[in-house]
C-alpha positions as CSV (number, residue, x, y, z in Angstrom):
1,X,0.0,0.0,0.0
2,X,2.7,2.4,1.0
3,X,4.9,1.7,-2.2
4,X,1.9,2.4,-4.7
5,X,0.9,5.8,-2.4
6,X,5.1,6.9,-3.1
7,X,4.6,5.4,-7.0
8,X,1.6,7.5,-6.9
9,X,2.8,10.8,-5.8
10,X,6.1,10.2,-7.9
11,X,4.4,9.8,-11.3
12,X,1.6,12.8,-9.9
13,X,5.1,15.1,-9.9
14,X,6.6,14.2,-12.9
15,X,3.0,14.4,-14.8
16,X,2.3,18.0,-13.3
17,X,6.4,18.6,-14.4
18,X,5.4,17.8,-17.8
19,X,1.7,19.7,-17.6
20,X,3.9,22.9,-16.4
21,X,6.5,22.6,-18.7
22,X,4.5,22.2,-21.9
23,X,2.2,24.4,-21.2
24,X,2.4,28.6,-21.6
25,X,-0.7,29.2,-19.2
26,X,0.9,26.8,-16.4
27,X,4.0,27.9,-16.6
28,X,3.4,31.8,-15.9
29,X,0.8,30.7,-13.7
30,X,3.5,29.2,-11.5
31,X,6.1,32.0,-11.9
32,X,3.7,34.2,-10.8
33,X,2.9,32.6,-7.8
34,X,6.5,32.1,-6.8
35,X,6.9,35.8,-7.0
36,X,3.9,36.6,-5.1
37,X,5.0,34.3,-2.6
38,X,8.6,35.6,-2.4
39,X,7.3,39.3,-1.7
40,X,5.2,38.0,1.0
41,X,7.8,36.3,2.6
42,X,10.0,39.2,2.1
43,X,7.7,41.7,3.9
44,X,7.4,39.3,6.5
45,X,11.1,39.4,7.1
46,X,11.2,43.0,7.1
47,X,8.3,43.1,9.6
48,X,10.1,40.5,11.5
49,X,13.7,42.4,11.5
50,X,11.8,45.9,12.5
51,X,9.8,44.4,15.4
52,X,13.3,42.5,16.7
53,X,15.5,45.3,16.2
54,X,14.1,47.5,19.5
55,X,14.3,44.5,21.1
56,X,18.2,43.9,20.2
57,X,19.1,48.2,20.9
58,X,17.7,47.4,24.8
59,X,19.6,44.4,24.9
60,X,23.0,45.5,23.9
61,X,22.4,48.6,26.0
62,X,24.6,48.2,29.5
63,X,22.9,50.2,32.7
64,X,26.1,53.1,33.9
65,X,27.3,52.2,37.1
C-alpha cells in the first residue's frame, strides 16, 4: 500500500512537471505565484527584522554604574 501511495505521488510530480513545462498558461501561472510568494515572505522578514531590532538596541544597551 505504501509503495503504490510513493509510486503514486512520484508519477503525480513528474505528470504535473510535464503539464507545467508544456504548457504557456501553467508555466506563468507558476512564476507568478513564486513571485507573489517571495514578496510576502520578504515583507514578512522585514516586519520580523523591524519588530526585533528595538528589542536587540535594549539588549545591547549596559545600565552606567
Amino acid at each position: 500500500m505504501e509503495k503504490l501511495f510513493c509510486l503514486g505521488v512520484a508519477l503525480g510530480m513528474v505528470g504535473g512537471a510535464l503539464l507545467v513545462a508544456n504548457s504557456y498558461k501553467a508555466r506563468s501561472l507558476v512564476k507568478k505565484s513564486q513571485a507573489e510568494i517571495l514578496q510576502k515572505v520578504d515583507e514578512m522578514m522585514d516586519e520580523r527584522l523591524k519588530s526585533d531590532s528595538p528589542d536587540t538596541e535594549k539588549s545591547d544597551k549596559k545600565p552606567k554604574k
